[in-house]
C-alpha positions in Angstrom: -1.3 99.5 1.4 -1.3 99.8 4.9 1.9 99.1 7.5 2.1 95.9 8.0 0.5 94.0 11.3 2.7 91.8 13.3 1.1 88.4 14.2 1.9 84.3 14.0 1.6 81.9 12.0 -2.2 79.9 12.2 0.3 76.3 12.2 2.4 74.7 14.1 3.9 75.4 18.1 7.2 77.1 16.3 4.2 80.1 16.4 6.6 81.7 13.8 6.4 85.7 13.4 4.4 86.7 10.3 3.8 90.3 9.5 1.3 91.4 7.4 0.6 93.2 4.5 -2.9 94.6 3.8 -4.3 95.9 0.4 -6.3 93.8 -2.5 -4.2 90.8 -1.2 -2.7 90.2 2.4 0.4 89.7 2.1 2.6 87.8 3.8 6.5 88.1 5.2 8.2 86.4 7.6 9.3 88.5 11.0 12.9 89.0 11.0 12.6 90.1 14.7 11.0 87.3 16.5 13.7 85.3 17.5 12.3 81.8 17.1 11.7 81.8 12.9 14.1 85.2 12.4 11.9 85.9 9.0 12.1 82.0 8.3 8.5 80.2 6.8 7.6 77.2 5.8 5.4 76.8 2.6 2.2 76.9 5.0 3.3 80.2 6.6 3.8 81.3 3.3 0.8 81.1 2.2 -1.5 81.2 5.2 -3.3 84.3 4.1 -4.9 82.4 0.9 -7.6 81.4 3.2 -8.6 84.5 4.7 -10.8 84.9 1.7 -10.7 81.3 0.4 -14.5 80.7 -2.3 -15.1 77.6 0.5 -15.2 80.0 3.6 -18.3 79.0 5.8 -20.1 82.9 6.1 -23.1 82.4 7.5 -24.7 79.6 10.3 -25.5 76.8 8.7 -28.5 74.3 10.0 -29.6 71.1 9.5 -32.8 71.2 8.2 -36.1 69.0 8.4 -34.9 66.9 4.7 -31.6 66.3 6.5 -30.0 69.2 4.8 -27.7 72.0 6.0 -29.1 75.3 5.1 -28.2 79.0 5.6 -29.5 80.1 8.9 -29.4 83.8 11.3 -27.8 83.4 14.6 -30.7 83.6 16.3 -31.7 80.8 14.7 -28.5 78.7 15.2 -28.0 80.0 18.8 -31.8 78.7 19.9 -31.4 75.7 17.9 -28.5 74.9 20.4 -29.6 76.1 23.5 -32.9 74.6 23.1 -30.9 71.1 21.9 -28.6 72.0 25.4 -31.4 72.4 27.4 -33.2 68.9 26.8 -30.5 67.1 26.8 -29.5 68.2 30.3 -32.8 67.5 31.3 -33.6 64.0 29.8 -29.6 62.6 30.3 -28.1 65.3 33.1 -25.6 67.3 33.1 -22.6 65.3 32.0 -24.4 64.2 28.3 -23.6 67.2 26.5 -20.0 67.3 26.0 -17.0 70.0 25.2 -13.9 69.2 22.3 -11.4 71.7 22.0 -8.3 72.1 20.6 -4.4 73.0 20.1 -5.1 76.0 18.1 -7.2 78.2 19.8 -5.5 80.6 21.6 -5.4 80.9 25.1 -8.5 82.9 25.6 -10.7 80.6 23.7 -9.7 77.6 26.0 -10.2 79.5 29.0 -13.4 80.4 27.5 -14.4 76.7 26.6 -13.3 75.6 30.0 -15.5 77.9 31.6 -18.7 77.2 29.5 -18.0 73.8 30.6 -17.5 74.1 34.2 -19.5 77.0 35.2 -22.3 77.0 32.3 -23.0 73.7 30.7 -21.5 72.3 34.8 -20.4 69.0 33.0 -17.5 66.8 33.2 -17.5 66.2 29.5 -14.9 68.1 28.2 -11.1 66.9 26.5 -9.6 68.3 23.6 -7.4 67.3 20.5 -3.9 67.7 22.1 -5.1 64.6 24.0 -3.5 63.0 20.4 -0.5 65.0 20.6 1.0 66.1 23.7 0.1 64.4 26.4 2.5 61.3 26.7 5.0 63.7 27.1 3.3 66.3 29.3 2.2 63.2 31.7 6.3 61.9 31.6 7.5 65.2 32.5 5.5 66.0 35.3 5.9 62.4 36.7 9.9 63.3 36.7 10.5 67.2 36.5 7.1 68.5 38.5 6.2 70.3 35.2 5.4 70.1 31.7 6.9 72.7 28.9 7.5 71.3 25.5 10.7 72.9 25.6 11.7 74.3 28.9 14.3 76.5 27.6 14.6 78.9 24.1 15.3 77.4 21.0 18.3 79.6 20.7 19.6 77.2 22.9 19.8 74.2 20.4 22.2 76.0 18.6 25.0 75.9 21.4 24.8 72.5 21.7 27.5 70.0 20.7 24.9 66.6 20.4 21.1 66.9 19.9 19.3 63.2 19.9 15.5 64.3 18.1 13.6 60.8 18.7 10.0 60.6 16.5 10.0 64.0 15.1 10.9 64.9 11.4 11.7 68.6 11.9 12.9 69.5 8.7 9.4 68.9 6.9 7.3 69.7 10.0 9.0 72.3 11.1 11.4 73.7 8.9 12.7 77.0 10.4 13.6 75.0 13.9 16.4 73.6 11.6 18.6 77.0 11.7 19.4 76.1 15.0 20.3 72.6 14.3 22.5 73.9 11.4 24.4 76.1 13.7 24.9 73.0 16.2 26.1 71.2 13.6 28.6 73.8 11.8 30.2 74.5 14.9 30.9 70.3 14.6 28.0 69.0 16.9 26.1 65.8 16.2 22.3 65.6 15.0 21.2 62.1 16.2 18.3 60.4 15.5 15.6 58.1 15.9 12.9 57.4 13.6 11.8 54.1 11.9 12.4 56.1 8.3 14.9 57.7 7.0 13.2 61.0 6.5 14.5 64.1 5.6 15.7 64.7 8.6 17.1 61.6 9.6 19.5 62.0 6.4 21.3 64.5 8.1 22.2 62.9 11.2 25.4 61.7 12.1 23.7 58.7 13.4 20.6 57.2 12.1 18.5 54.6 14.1 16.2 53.2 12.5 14.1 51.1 14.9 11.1 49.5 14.5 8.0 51.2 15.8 7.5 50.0 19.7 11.0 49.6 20.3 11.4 53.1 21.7 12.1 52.2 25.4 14.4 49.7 24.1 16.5 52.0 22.5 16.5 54.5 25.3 17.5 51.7 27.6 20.0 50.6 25.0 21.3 54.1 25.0 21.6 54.4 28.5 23.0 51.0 29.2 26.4 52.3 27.1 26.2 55.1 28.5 26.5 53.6 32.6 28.7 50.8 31.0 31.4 53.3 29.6 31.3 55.6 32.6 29.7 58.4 31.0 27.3 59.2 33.7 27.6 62.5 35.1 27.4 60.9 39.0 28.0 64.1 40.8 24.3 65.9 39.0 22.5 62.4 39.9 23.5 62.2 43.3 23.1 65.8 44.3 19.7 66.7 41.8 17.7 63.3 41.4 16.6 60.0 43.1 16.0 56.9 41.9 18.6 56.1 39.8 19.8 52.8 41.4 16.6 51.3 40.3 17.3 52.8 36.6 21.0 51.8 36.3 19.7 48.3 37.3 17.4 47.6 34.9 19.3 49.3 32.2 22.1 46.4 32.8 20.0 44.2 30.8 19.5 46.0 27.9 23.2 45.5 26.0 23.7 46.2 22.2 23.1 42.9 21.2 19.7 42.8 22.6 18.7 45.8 21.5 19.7 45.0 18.3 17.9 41.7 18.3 14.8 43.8 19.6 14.8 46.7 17.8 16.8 46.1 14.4 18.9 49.0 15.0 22.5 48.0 15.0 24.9 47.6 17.5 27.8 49.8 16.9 25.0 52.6 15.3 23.9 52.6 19.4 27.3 52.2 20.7 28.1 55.3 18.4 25.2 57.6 19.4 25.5 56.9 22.7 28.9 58.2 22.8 28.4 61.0 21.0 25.5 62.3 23.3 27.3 61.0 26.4 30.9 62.7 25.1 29.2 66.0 24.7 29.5 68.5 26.7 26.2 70.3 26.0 23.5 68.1 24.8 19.8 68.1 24.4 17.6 64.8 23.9 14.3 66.1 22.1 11.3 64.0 21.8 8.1 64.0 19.3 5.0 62.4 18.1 6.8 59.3 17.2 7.3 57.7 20.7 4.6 59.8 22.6 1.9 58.5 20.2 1.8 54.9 21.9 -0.1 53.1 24.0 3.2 53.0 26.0 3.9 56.7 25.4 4.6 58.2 28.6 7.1 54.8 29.3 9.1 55.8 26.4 8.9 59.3 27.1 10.0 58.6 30.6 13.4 56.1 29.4 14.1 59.5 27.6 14.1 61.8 30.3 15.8 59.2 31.9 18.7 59.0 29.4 18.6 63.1 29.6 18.9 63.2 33.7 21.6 60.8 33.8 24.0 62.8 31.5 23.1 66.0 33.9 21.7 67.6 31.2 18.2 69.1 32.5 18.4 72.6 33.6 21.7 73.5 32.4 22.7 76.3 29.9 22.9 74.3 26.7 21.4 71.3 27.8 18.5 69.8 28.4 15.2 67.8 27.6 12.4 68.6 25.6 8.8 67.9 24.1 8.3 68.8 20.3 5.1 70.3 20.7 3.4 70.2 17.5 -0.2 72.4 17.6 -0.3 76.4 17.3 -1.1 76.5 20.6 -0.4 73.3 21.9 1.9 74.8 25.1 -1.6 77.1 26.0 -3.9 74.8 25.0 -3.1 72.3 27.9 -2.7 74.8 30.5 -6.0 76.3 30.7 -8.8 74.2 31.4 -10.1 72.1 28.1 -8.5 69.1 29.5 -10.8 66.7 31.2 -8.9 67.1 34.5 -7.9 70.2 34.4 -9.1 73.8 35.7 -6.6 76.9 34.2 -2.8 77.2 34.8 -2.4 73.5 35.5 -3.8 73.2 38.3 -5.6 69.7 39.0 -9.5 69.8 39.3 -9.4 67.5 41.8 -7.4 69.7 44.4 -9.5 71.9 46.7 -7.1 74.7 47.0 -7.4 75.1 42.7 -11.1 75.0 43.0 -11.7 77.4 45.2 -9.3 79.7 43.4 -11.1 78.9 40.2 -14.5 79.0 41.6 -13.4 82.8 43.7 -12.5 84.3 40.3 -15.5 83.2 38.4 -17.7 83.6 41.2 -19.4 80.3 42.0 -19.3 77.9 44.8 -16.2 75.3 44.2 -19.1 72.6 45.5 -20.7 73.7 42.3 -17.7 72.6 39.7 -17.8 69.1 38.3 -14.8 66.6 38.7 -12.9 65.0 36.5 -14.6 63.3 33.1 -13.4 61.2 30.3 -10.3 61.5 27.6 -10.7 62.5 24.6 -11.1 59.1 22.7 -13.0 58.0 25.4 -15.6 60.6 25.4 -15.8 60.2 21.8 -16.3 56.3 21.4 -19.3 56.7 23.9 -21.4 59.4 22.4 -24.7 58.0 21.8 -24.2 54.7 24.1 -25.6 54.5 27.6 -24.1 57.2 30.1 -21.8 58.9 27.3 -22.4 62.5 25.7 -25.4 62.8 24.1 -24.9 66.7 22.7 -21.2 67.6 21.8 -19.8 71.4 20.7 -16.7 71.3 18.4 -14.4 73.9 18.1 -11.6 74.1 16.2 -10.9 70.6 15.5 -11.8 67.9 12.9 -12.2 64.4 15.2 -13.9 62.5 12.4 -10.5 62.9 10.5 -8.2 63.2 13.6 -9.2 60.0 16.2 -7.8 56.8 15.7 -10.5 54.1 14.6 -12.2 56.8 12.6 -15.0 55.0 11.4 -16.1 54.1 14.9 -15.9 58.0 15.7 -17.8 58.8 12.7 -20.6 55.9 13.7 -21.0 57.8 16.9 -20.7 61.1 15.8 -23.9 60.0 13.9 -25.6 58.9 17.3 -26.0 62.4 18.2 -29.0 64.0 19.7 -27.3 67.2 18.8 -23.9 67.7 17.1 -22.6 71.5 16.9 -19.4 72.9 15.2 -17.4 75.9 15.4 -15.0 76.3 11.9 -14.0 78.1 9.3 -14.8 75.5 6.3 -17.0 72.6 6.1 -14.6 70.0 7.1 -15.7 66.2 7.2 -16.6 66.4 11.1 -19.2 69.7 10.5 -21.1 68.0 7.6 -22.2 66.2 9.9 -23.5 68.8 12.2 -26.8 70.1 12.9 -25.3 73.4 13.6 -22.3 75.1 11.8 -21.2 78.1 13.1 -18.3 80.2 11.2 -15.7 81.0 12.7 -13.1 83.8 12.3 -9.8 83.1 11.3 -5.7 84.1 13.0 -5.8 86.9 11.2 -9.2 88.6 12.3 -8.8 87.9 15.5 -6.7 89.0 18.8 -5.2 86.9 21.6 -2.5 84.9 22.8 -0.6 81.7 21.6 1.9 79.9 23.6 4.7 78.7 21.6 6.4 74.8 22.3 8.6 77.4 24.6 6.7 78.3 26.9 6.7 82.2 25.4 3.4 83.8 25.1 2.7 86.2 22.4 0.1 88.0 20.6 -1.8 87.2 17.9 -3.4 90.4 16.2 -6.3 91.2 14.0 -5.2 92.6 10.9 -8.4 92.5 9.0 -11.7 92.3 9.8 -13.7 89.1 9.4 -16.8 88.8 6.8 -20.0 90.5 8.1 -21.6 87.2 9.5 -18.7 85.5 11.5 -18.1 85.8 14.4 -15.0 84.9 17.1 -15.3 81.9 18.8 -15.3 84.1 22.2 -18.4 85.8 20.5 -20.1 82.3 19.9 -19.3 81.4 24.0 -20.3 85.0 25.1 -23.7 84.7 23.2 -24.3 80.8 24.0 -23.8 81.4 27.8 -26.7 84.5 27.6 -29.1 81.9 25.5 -28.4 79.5 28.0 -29.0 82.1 31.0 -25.6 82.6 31.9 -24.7 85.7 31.3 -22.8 86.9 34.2 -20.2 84.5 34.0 -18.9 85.9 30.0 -19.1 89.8 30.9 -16.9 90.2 27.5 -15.9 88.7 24.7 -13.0 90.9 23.9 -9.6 88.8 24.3 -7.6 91.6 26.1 -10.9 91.4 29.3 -10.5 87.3 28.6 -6.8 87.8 29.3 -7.2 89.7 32.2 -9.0 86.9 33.8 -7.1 83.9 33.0 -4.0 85.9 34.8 -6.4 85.8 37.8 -7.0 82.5 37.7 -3.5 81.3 37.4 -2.2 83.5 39.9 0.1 81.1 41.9 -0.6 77.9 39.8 2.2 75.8 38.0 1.5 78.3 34.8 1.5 81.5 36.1 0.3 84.3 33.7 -0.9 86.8 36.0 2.3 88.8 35.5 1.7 88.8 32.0 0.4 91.7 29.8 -0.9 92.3 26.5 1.2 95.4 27.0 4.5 93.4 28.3 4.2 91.0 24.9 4.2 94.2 22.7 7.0 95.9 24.1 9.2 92.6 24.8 8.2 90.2 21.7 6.7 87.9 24.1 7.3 86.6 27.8 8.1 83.4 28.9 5.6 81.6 31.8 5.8 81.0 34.8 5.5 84.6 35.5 4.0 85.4 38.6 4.2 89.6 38.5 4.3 92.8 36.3 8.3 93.1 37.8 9.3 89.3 37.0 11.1 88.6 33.9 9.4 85.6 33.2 11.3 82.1 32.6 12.7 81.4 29.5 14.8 78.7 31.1 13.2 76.0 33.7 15.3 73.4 36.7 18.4 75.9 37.1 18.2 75.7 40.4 15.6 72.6 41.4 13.0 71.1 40.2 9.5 71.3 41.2 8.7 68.2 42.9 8.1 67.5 46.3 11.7 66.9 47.0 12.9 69.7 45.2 14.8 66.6 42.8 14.0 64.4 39.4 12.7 61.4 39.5 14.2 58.8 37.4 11.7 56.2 36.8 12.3 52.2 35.7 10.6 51.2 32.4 11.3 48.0 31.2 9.8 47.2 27.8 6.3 46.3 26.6 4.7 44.8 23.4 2.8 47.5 21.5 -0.5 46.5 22.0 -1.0 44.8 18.2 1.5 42.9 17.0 2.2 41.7 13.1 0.8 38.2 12.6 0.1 36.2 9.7 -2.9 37.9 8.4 -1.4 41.6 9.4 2.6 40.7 8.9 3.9 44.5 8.3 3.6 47.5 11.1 1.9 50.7 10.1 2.6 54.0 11.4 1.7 57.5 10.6 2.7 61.1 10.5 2.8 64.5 8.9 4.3 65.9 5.3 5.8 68.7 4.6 2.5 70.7 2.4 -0.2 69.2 5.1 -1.4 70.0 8.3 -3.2 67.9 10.9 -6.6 67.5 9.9 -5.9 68.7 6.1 -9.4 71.5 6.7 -7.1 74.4 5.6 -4.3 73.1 4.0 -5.7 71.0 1.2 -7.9 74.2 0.5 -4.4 76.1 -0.7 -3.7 75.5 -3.9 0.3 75.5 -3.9 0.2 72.7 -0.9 -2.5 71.1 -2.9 -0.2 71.1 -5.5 3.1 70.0 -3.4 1.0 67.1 -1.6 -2.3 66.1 -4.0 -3.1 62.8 -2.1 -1.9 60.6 1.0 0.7 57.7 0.2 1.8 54.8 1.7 5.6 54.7 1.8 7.1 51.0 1.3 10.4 49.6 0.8 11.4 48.2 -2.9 11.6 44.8 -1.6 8.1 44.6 -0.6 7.4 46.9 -3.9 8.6 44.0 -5.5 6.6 41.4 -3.8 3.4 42.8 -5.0 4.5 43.7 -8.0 4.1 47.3 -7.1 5.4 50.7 -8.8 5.2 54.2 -7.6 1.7 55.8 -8.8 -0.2 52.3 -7.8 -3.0 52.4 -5.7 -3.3 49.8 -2.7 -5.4 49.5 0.0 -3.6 49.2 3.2 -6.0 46.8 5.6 -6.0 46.7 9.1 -8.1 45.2 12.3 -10.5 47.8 12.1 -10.5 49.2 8.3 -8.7 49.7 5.4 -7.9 53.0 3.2 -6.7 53.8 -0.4 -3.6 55.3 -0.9 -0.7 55.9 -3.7 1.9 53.9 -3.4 5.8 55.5 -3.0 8.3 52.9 -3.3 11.4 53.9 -1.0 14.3 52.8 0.9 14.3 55.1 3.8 11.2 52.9 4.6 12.2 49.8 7.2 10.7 46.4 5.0 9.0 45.9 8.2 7.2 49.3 8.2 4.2 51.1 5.9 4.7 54.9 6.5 1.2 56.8 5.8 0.3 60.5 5.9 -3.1 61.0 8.2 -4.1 64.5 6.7 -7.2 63.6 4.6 -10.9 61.6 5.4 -12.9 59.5 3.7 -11.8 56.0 2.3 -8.2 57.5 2.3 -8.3 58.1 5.9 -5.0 57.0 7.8 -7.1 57.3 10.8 -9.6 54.8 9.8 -6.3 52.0 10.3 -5.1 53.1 13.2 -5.7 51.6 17.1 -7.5 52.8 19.7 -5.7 51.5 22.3 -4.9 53.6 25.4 -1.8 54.4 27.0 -2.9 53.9 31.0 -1.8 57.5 31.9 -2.0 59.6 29.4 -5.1 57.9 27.5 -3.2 58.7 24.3 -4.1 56.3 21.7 -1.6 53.9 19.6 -1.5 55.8 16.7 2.1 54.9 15.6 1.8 51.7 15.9 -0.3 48.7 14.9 -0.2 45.5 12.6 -1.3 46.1 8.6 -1.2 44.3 5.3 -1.5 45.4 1.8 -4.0 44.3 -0.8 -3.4 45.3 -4.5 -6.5 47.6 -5.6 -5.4 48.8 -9.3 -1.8 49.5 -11.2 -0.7 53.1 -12.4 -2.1 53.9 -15.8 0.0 51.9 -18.5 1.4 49.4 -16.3 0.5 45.7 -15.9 
């Protein structure tokens, strides 16, 4: 066997520290020295390597034949097929109808690489990217109010010093397990785990406060929380006055949001608020942490915002101990919207509609900044016009499953359909690449090199530890190779990671994300380095805000949100509110995990979560199937009859397709900032399909 190779976990933003054991089997063990997991997995880190030689690996192109089928096809074959379908496109549509999705796991290089295809190959606007779904509510909120967006703009050490942490929408303990060690410590050393979540999850049953509101009442609480908080003098006036503005306008609007409304709005009783708040407020190291739960809303970036707000006005943000956060969920979620896949976006944050970042951009590459396209869609937006007048015509896929993924899935998948040309970059056939006309196969974490940046802001390496099978290819390969069939071949010199890296540090020199003082040689030796970094001799940042904040005025910005309606309400014909989210065995999209066996095993199926007393009202038992129906669909599940389930609330896991799709329910509906759809949110009913075997 040989010594073991030190890389991350393929999963979530935790990026835990894997090592690696090579021989008949790669073996995996956790990395007692990288400080975020300390030799801590989950069961998907676990077992990540199954799939490295998993029967269902895609090894050779794959494309779409003249009877409709995919067949085994050389690169050559696969490469002209798409630079050929490119090419006409682009001529009969222009430029902007073939179109880019990327995604929150590919490291760093690869979404530098996609962006450039984009902008300097393909020149089209078309291009967004899955984290659209995830991050963005909160990486709009924070920028509006702290001039930058990292998930967590501080180490996750820090959570352990803490004596109060409020986690709203984010069920750590099954979605991130090793994160917990920290909230462990907190709370041995007799701090407080709050939280907020319509269910009591695992998580949530560890709190010393549950709240369990309903789903849309997020700014409610917030404002509820702070309304306590300014009513029992626990504001920490001398950090407001001397590190923020606007908080007259805050502390105005927050007078009308007293227990009892709350309560009456939100269902989360009055002392359970008047309780949290105190705890958080009483603290005197705190951290308010949010997740998917309110992000994922068509009011997202408003409830993110009442958070930070809530977090400013107790002083917490950039003090030692303190603070607010994002819980970034993809591998690379941090990197992934830095660096140019995002439709507004060129790399290290900088906006593509700011001369100054174009003509940096445009100098490194080595193009005319007149020559770089604006702005283009969202990701849900690009999406639900492929195939219509003036939408994308030709999409490229890599790394991400959007017929399983977007909200209003069937719609996606009708679209999806439309395609002149549909092309996807994977590893297995997932339900978005059969229907493809080109499959391309992808290599996997761990036959691969490049970076990840963790929900910390820490960049570190991933490493190739094996080779991959004779006819995959990385996905800078595929790029480097596309660009030369498309005549291009000046702008992808190399498609090794390490010359990638090298240039994305040029082009973020001096941007909000500064890697250029960032090594491959730097992440060996110190374990990773924490952006912005902006030379060789910095240390980088592991802590953001000690000193000011990076907004005009050197302050915060506190910002005013009163509460909206989710944009469906329950009626008569949709009387209970459906939201979604993750399980422990699953990930995401469900293309790797529901290949493992031992997740397989752990999480065989998706259910739909309901309380007893609407069990009872349909007669229902856990192991029944039911469809749950909504405005725009409906999907199978098992049922699971439980009372950390609101009676108001059907709680459904989104990681499979087909008529069990989660994603096929949910609503499309756009949150005016971030363009992040309503996916936690939306009005549902249940319809008996068929009783467990046995019963009546």
């Amino acid at each position: 066997m040989r010594s073991a190779t030190a890389t991350h976990c393929p999963y979530c933003a935790l990026q835990c520290g894997l090592r690696l054991h090579v021989g008949e089997r790669v073996q995996v063990e956790g990395d007692a020295s990288f400080p975020v997991n300390r030799g801590a997995l989950c069961v998907k880190g676990w077992t990540s390597a199954e799939l490295l030689r998993h029967p269902e690996r895609l090894l050779s192109p794959l494309v779409r034949d003249a009877r409709g089928e995919l067949a085994p096809a050389t690169w050559d074959q696969a490469l002209d097929r798409i630079a050929e379908g490119i090419r006409a496109t682009q001529a009969s549509h222009g430029r902007d109808a073939v179109g880019v999705f990327g995604s929150g796991s590919l490291t760093n290089e690869k979404v530098y690489a996609l962006g450039k295809l984009a902008r300097a190959v393909l020149r089209t606007s078309s291009i967004d990217y899955n984290g659209r779904y995830c991050m963005s509510s909160a990486a709009t909120a924070s920028t509006r109010a702290l001039g930058l967006d990292r998930g967590l703009p501080f180490p996750t050490e820090d959570l352990a010093e803490a004596d109060a942490v409020l986690l709203v929408g984010s069920n750590v303990a099954e979605t991130m397990p090793p994160l917990m060690q920290y909230i462990e410590k907190m709370r041995a050393r007799g701090g407080a785990l709050l939280v907020v979540d319509p269910r009591r999850t695992v998580t949530a049953a560890g709190a010393a406060v549950h709240l369990a509101a309903s789903p849309g009442t997020d700014t409610v609480v917030a404002n509820g929380l702070l309304h306590v908080i300014v009513r029992d003098g626990l504001v920490d006036e001398a950090y407001v006055r001397d590190r923020t503005e606007g908080f007259e306008s805050v502390r105005a609007l927050v007078a009308g949001y007293w227990p009892e409304r709350v309560e009456r709005i939100s269902g989360v009783p009055q002392a359970d608020l008047e309780r949290a708040a105190r705890l958080l407020g009483r603290a005197r190291r705190a951290f308010v942490l949010t997740g998917r739960g309110p992000e994922q809303q068509a009011q997202g970036v408003a409830n993110t915002l009442a958070f930070i707000d809530l977090a400013l006005a107790l002083g917490l943000v950039g003090r030692r101990g303190s603070g607010y956060g994002c819980v970034t969920g993809q591998g690379n979620g941090q990197g992934g919207r830095e660096h140019g896949q995002k439709a507004d976006q060129l790399p290290g944050y900088r906006r593509i509609d700011d001369p100054a970042a174009r003509a940096h951009v445009a100098s490194v590459w080595g193009m005319d900044p007149e020559a770089l396209p604006g702005p283009g869609r969202s990701a849900y937006e690009m999406l639900a016009a492929m195939g219509l007048p003036g939408g994308v015509r030709a999409l490229l896929v890599f790394g991400s499953n959007v017929v399983v993924s977007s909200p209003d899935a069937s719609t996606i998948e009708a679209r999806l359909k439309a395609l002149d040309l549909l092309v996807v970059s994977d590893f297995f056939l997932s339900e978005t690449a059969a229907l493809a006309h080109v499959v391309l196969p992808s290599a996997q974490f761990a036959e691969e090199d490049g970076t990840m940046t963790n929900l910390e802001g820490r960049v570190v390496r991933r490493r190739r530890a094996v080779e991959p099978p004779p006819e995959v290819r990385t996905d800078l390969a595929i790029l480097r190779a596309l660009a030369a069939r498309l005549g291009a071949s000046r702008f992808f010199p190399s498609d090794d990671a390490h010359d990638v890296f090298d240039e994305l540090r040029r082009a973020t020199a001096g941007a909000p994300a500064d890697y250029s003082g960032i090594t491959y040689e730097r992440i060996d030796r110190e374990g990773g380095v924490f952006w912005p970094c902006p030379s060789e001799d910095h240390p980088g940042t592991p802590r953001l805000f000690a000193e000011r904040f990076p907004t005009p005025s050197g302050r915060a910005r506190f910002f005013a949100v009163p509460h909206s309606v989710p944009a469906e309400e329950p009626d008569a014909d949709y009387p209970m509110v459906l939201t979604t989210g993750r399980v422990l065995a699953q990930y995401q999209s469900g293309t790797q995990t529901r290949r493992v066996a031992a997740l397989a095993k752990l999480a065989p199926e998706p259910v739909v979560e309901l309380h007893p007393t609407v069990a009872r009202r349909f007669a229902l038992s856990s192991g029944d199937a039911v469809s749950v129906v909504t405005r725009r669909g409906r999907a199978t599940f098992v049922v699971r009859v439980t009372s950390s389930v609101r009676q108001d609330v059907l709680f459904v896991s989104f990681h499979w397709g087909g008529d069990r799709s989660a994603n096929r329910l949910t609503n499309a509906a756009l949150d005016p900032s971030s363009r992040m759809p309503e996916f936690k949110v939306c009005a549902a009913r249940l319809e008996v399909t068929r009783h467990a075997a046995g019963a009546p």
